[in-house]
C-alpha positions as CSV (number, residue, x, y, z in Angstrom):
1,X,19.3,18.0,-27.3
2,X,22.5,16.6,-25.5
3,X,24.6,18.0,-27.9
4,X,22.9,21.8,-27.1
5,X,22.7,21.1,-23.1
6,X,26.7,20.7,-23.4
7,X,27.4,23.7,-25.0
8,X,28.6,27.0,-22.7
9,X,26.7,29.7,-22.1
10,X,29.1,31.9,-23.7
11,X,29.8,29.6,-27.0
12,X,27.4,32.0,-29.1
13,X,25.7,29.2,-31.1
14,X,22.0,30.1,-30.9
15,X,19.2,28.0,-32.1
16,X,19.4,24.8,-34.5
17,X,20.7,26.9,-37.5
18,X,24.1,27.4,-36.0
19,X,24.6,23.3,-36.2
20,X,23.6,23.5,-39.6
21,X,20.3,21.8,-38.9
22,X,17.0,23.4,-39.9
23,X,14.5,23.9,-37.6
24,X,11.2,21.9,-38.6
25,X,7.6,23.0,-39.2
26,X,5.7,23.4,-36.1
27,X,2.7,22.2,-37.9
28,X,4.1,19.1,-38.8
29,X,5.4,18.5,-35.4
30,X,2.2,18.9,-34.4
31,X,0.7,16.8,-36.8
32,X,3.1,14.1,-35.9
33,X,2.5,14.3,-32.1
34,X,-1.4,14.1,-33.3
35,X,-1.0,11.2,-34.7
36,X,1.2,9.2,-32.1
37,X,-1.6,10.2,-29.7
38,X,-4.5,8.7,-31.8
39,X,-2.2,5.5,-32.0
40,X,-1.6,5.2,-28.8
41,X,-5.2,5.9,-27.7
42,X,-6.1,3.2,-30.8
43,X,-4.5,1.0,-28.9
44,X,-5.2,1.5,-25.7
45,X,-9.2,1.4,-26.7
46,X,-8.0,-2.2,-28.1
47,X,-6.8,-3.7,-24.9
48,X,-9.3,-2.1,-22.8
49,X,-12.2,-3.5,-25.3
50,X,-10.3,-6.8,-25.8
51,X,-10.4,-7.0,-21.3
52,X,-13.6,-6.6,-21.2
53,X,-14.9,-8.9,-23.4
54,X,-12.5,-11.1,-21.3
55,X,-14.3,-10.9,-17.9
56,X,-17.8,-10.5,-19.6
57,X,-17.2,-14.5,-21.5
58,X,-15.2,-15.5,-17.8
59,X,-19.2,-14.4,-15.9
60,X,-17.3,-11.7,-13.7
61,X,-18.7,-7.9,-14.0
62,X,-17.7,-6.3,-17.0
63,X,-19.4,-2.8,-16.7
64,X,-16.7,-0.4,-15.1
65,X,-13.7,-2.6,-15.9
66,X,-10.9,-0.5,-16.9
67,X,-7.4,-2.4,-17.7
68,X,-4.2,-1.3,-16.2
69,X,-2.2,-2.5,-18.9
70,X,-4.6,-0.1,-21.5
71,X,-3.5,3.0,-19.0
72,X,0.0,2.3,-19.3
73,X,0.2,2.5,-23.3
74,X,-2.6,5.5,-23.5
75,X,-1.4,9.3,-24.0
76,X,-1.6,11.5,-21.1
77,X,-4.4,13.0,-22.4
78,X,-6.4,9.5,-22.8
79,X,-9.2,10.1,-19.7
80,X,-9.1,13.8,-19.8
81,X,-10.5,14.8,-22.8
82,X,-13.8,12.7,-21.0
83,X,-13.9,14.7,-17.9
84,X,-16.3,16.8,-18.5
85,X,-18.4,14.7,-20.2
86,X,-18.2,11.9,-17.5
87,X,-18.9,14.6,-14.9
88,X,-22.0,16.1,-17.0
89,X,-23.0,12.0,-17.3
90,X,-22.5,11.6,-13.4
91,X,-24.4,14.6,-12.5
92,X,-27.2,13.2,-14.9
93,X,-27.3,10.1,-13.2
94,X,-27.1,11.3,-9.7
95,X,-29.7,13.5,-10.2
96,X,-32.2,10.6,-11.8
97,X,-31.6,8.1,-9.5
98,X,-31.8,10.3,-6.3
99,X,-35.9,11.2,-7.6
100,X,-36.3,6.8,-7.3
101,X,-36.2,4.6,-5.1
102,X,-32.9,3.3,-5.7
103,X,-31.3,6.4,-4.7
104,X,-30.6,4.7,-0.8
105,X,-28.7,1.7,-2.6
106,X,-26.8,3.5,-4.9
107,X,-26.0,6.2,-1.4
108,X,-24.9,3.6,0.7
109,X,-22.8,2.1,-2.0
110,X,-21.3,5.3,-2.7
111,X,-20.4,6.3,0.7
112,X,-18.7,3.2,1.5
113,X,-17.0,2.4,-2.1
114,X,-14.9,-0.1,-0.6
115,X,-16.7,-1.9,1.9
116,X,-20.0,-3.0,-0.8
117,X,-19.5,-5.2,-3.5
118,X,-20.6,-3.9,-6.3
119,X,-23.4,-5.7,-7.2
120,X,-25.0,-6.4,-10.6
121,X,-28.2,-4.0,-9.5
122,X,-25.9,-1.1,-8.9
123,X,-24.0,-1.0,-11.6
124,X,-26.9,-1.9,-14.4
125,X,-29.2,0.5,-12.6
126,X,-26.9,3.5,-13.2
127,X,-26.3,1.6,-16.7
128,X,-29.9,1.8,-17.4
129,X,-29.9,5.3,-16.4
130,X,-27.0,5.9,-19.3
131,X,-29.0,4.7,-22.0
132,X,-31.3,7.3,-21.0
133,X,-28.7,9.5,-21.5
134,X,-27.9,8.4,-24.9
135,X,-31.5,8.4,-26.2
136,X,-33.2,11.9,-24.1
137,X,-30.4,13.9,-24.2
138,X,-28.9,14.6,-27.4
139,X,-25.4,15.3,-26.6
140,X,-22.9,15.7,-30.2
141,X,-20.1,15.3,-28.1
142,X,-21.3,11.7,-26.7
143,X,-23.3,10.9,-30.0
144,X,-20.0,11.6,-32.1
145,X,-18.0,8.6,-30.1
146,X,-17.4,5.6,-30.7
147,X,-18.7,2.0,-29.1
148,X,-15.4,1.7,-27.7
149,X,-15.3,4.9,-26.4
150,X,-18.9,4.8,-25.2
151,X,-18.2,1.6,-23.3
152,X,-15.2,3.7,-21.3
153,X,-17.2,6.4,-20.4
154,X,-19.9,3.7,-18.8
155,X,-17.1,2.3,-16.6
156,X,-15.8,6.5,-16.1
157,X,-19.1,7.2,-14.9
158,X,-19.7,4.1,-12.5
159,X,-16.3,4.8,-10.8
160,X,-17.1,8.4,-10.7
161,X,-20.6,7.3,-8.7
162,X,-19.6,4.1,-7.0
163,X,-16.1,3.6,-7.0
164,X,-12.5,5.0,-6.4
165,X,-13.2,7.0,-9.7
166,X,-9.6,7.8,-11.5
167,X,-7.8,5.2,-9.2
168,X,-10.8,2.3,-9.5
169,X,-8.2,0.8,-12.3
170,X,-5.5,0.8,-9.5
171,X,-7.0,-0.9,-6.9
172,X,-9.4,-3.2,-9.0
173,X,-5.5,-4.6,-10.2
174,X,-4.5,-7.7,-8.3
175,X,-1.1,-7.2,-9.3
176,X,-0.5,-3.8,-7.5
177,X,0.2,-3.4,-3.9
178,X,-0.1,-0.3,-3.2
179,X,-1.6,3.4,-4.5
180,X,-0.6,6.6,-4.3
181,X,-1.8,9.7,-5.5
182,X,0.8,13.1,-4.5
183,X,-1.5,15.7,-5.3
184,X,-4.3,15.5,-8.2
185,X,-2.1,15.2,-11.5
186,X,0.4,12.4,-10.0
187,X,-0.9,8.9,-9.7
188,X,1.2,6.4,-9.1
189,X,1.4,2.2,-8.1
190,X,3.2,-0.2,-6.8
191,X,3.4,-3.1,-8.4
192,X,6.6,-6.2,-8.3
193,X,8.0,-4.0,-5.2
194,X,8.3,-1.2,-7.7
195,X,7.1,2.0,-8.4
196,X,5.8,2.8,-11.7
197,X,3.8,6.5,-13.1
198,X,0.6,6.5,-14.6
199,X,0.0,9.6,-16.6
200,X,-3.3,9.1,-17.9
201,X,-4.4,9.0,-14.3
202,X,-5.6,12.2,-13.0
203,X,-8.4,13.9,-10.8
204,X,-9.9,17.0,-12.7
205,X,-9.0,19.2,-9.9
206,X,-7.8,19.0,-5.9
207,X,-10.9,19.2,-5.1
208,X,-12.0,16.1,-6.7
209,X,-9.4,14.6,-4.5
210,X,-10.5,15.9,-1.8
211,X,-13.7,14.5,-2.2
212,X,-12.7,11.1,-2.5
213,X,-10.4,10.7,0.6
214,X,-13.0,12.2,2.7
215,X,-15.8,9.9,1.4
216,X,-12.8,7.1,2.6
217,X,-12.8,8.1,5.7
218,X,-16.5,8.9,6.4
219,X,-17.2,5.6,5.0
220,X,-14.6,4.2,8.9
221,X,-16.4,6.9,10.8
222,X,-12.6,8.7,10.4
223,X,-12.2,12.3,10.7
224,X,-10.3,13.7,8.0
225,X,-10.4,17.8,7.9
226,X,-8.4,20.3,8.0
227,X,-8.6,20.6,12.1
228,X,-7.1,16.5,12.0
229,X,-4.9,16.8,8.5
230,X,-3.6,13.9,8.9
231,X,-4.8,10.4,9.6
232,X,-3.5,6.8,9.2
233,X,-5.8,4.2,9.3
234,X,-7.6,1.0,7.7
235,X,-10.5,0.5,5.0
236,X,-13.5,-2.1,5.4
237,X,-11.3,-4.6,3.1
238,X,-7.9,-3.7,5.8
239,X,-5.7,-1.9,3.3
240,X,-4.3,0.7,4.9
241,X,-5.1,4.4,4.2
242,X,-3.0,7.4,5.1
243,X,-3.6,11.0,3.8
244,X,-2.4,14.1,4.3
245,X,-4.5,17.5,4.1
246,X,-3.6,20.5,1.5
247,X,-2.7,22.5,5.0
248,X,0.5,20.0,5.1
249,X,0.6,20.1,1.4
250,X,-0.4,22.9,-0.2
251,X,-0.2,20.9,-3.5
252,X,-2.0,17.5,-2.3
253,X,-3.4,16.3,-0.5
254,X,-1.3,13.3,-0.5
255,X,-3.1,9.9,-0.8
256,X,-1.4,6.5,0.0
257,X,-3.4,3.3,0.3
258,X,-1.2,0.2,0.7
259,X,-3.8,-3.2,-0.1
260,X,-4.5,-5.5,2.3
261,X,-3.0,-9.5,1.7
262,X,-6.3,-11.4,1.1
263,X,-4.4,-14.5,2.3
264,X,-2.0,-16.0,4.9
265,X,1.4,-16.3,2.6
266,X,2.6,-19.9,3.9
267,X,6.1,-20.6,3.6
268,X,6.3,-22.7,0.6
269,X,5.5,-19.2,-1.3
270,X,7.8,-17.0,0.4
271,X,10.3,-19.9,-0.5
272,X,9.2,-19.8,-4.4
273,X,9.1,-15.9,-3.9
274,X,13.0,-16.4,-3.3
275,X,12.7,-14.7,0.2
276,X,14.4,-17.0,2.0
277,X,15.9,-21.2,1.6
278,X,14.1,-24.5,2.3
279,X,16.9,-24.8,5.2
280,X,16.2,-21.0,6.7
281,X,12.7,-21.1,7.1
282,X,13.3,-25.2,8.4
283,X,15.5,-23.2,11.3
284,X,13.2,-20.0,11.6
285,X,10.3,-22.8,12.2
286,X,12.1,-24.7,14.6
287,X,12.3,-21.5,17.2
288,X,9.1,-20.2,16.6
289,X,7.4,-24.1,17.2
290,X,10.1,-24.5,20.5
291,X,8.9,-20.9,22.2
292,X,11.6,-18.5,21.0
293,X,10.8,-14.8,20.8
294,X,11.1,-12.8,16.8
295,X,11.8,-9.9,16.7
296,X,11.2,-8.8,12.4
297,X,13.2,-6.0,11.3
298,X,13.0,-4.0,7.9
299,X,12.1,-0.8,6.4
300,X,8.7,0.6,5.1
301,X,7.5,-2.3,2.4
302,X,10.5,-4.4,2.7
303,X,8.3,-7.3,3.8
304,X,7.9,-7.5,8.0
305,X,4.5,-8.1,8.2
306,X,4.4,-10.6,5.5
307,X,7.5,-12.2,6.8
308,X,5.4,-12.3,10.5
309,X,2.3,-13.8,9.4
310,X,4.3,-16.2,7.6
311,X,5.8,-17.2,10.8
312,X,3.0,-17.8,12.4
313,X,2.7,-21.0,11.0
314,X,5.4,-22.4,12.5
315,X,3.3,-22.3,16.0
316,X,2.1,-25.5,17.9
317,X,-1.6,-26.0,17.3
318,X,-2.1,-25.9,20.8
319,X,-0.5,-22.5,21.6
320,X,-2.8,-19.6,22.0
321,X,-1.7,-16.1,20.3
322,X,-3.3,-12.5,21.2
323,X,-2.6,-10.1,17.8
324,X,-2.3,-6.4,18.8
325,X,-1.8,-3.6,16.0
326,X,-2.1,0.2,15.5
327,X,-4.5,-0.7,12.1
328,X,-5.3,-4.6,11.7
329,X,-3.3,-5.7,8.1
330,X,-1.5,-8.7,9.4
331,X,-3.1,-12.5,8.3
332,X,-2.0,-14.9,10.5
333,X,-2.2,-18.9,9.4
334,X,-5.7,-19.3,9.6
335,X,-4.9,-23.0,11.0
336,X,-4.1,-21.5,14.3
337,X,-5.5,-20.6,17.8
338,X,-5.5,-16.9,17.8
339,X,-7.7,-14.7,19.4
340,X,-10.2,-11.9,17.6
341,X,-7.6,-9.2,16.3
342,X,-7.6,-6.0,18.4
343,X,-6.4,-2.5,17.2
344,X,-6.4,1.0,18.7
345,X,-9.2,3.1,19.1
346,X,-9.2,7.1,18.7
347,X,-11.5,9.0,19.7
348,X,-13.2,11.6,17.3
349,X,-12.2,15.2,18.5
350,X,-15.3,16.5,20.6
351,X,-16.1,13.5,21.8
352,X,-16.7,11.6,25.2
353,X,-15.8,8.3,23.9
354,X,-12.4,6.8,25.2
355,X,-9.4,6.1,23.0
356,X,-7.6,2.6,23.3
357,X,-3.9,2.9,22.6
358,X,-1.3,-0.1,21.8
359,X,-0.2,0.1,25.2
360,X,-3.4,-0.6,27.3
361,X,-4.4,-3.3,24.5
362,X,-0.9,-5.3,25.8
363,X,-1.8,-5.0,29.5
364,X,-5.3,-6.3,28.0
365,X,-4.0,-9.2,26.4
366,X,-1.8,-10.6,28.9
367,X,-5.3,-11.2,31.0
368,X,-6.8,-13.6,28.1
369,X,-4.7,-16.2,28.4
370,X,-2.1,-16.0,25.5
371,X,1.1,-18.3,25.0
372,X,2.2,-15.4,22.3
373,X,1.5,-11.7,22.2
374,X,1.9,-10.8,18.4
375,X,2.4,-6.7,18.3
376,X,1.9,-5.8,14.8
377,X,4.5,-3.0,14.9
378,X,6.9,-0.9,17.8
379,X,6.5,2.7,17.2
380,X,6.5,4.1,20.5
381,X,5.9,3.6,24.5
382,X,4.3,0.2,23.7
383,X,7.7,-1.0,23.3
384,X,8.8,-1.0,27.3
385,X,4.9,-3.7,27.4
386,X,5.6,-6.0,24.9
387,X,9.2,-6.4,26.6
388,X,7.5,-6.4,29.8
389,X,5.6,-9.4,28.2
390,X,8.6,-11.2,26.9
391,X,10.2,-11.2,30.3
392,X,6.9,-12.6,31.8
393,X,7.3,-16.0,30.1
394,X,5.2,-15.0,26.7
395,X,6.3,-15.7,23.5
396,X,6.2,-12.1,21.6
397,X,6.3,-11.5,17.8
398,X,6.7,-7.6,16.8
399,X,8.7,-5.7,14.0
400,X,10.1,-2.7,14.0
401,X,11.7,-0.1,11.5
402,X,15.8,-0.4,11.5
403,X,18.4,-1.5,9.1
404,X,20.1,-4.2,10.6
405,X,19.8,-6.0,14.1
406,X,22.5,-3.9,15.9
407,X,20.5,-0.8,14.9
408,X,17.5,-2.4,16.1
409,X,18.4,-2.7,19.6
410,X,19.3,0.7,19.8
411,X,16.0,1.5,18.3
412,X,14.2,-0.5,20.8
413,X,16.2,1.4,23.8
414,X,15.0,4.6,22.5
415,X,11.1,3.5,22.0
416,X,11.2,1.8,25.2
417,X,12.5,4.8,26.6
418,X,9.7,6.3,26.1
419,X,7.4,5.6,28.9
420,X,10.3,7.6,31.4
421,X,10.0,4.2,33.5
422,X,13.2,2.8,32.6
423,X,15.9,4.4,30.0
424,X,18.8,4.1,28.2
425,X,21.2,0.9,29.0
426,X,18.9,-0.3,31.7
427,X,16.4,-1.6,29.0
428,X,19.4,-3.9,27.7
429,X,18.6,-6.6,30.5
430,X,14.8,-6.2,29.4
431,X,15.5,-7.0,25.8
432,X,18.5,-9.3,26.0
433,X,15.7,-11.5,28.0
434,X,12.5,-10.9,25.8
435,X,14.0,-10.9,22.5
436,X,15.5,-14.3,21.4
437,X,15.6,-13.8,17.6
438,X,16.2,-11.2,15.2
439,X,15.4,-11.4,11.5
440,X,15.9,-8.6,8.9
441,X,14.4,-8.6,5.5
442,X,15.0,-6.1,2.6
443,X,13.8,-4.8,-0.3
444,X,16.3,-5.0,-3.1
445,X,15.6,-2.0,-5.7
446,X,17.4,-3.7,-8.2
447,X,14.2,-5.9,-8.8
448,X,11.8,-5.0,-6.5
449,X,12.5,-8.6,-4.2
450,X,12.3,-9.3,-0.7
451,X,14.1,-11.2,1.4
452,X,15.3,-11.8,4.5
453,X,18.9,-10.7,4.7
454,X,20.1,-11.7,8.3
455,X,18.9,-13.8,11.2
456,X,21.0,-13.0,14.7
457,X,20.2,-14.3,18.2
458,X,20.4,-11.6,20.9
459,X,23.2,-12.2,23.3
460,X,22.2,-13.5,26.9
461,X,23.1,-10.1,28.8
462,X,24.3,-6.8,27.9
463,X,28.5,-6.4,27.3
464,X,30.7,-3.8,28.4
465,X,32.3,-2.6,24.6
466,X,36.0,-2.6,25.7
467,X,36.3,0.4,22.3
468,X,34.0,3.1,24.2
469,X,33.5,1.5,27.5
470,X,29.8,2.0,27.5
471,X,27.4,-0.8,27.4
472,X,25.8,-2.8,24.5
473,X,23.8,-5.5,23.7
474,X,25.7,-7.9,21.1
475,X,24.0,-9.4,18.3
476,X,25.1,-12.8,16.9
477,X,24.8,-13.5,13.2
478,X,23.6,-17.3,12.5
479,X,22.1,-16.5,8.7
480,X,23.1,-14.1,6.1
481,X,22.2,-13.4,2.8
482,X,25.3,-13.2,0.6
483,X,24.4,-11.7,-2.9
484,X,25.9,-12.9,-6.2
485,X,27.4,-9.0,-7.8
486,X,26.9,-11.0,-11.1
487,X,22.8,-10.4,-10.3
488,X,23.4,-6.7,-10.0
489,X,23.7,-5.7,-13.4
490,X,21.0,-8.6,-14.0
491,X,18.6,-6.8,-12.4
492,X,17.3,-10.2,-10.8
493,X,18.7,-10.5,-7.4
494,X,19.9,-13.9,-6.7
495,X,22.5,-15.4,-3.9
496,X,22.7,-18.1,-1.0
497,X,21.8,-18.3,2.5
498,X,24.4,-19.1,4.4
């Protein structure tokens, strides 16, 4: 294939024959593809049969278990040549189910597939209802399969009712961070800061997509249509949702749903994560415990809000904190005095209900009595408050989106800017006296790590750059990250804080 790619346009070699090679037998190339399929599906049915059996000896529900690792081996073809019979199944079930009196339990389980646990009921109820299946309705097509393959359609089907149906497997994996589906034939995960394809993973149709984002939202009282195409916002368990309607993407929608932390991440395990030294987070501890403002800097999933929460250890127990955030994900140490988490509130379109935005939540805060105002996240006007704040003797904590802590100044003057109260230069003074400390973390693609790169303090008072003549804000290194090139090529980042 490389060979024929090279070859000009012009070189009049046509075909196989002219490289002396015979073409081979189509129907032995498709016999051979045939039977790589069945031994990848084989296996696949093997570790998927094998996991269950796991969970059912460890007590844990068994019944719609699907294995991640079983996806990742299978041909693409592995789940769809069940769609339709999993959707003829479904339909069965539905249909049974909704004549009983089980029909509300299964309904509100259905409409809110993240917020219920599934409970043993549910799922043996719409189990029972299979074996129905099996023994009324004599179907060659489900008759002709085998236990193994029986037992996948069961978990197929309760996804399909219940659950996240094709991406159930993805978020029932502790190992993967985040989800995303572009469109309905291209799933793909997160998992070790990476991002990995799984091709067995599709929806039958954009519709079936559809279908399930909206149930996501419906199940938040969250409008997502056509007339509001796109909304960002946060499931029963906090992970974060975002989706985009087919009138932005023709070809989607598009799906992301990044998983909520179930836990505070304590230092010791950012420090065994190899995001940052014993002697760095020993420093970082000593100004957040002795009042000093942080100010987190990174770019999407290199690690802020983890980095944040971690930080929050590091507070005197008898320091109060107010959290403030667009969608609530961050998990502060649990050991700590912080109020009830607040986020913004929008208003549904049509009706008389008020929306709260980041902004009015700040000016809220600052009246319950906090030592620190913790800001998940500076996108916009907010910005100008929570510097407000730090210049009215609180402690803040925010992040913000910027590459190193130069760049973040000049992304704070622009957000600040916003509110048309103050702009430009003037909001140096604000900063250089809110923000104490600035800490960058990235994520290295190399091997999917995190760490935190640079810590700088903010400069007293704005400078006058003697290159341009116009004002800046200097930032002063104290840490950096220095990698060793040797770890490159590795493709295990390693270095030294120094």
């Amino acid at each position: 294939g490389g060979i024929l790619m090279a070859l000009p346009k012009t070189s009049g070699l046509s075909g196989l024959k002219n490289l002396g090679i015979n073409k081979p037998n189509t129907k032995t190339v498709e016999n051979n593809n045939k039977k790589r399929n069945d031994n990848k599906k084989n296996y696949a049915l093997s570790i998927f049969t094998e996991e269950r059996e796991r969970i059912k000896r460890e007590n844990k529900e068994y019944l719609n278990h699907i294995s991640l690792d079983a996806l990742m081996v299978a041909p693409e073809n592995f789940l769809a040549q069940y769609q339709d019979l999993v959707l003829d199944i479904s339909d069965f079930v539905k249909d049974r189910i909704s004549k009983t009196e089980n029909a509300s339990k299964i309904g509100s389980v259905r409409n809110a597939p993240i917020d219920n646990k599934y409970t043993n009921e549910v799922l043996h109820m719409i189990n029972n209802e299979m074996l129905k299946y099996e023994s009324d309705v004599q179907n060659p097509n489900y008759n002709k399969l085998s236990i193994e393959e029986k037992n996948l359609i069961i978990a197929l089907v309760i996804n399909e009712i219940v659950g996240l149906g094709p991406l159930e497997p993805l978020y029932k994996d502790k190992r993967v961070t985040e989800i995303i589906a572009n469109g309905p034939f291209d799933c793909q995960f997160e998992i070790d800061g990476g991002i990995q394809t799984v091709k067995c993973v599709k929806f039958r149709d954009q519709q079936h997509l559809i279908d399930l984002i909206s149930r996501l939202y419906s199940s938040i009282n969250k409008d997502w249509s056509l007339s509001n195409p796109a909304e960002r916002s946060r499931l029963q368990d906090f992970s974060r949702i975002n989706a985009t309607h087919v009138n932005i993407n023709p070809m989607g929608p598009n799906l992301n749903i990044r998983k909520h932390e179930d836990n505070w991440v304590p230092p010791e395990k950012m420090i065994s994560w190899d995001a940052g030294s014993k002697e760095l987070f020993a420093y970082l501890g000593a100004c957040v415990y002795h009042g000093l403002s942080v100010l987190l800097v990174g770019s999407t999933g290199s690690g802020k809000t983890t980095a944040l929460s971690t930080l929050t250890g590091y507070l005197p127990n008898n320091k109060r904190g107010v959290l403030i955030e667009r969608n609530l994900e961050l998990q502060p140490c649990p050991n700590k005095l912080f109020a009830a988490s607040m986020e913004e509130v929008h208003a549904k379109p049509g009706s008389n209900a008020r929306s709260i935005t980041q902004r009015e939540l700040v000016e809220i805060s600052t009246q319950m009595r906090p030592d620190l105002i913790l800001l998940g996240e500076c996108t916009g006007p907010e910005t100008y408050d929570v510097l407000t704040a730090g210049n009215s003797g609180h402690q803040i904590f925010t992040t913000i989106h910027a590459s190193s802590g130069s760049d973040s100044i000049k992304r704070l003057v622009q957000l600040g800017s916003q509110t048309n109260l103050i702009k430009g230069d003037s909001l140096l003074g604000l900063i250089a006296t809110a923000v104490d400390i600035i800490v960058v973390v990235e994520r290295f693609d190399e091997d999917g790590s995190r760490k935190i790169v640079e810590v700088s303090e903010v400069n007293r008072e704005p400078k006058i750059n003697p290159e341009n003549n116009q004002k800046a804000l200097p930032v002063l290194p104290i840490w950096l990250y220095k990698v060793d090139p040797k770890s490159k090529t590795a493709n295990k980042i390693t270095g030294t804080w120094e």
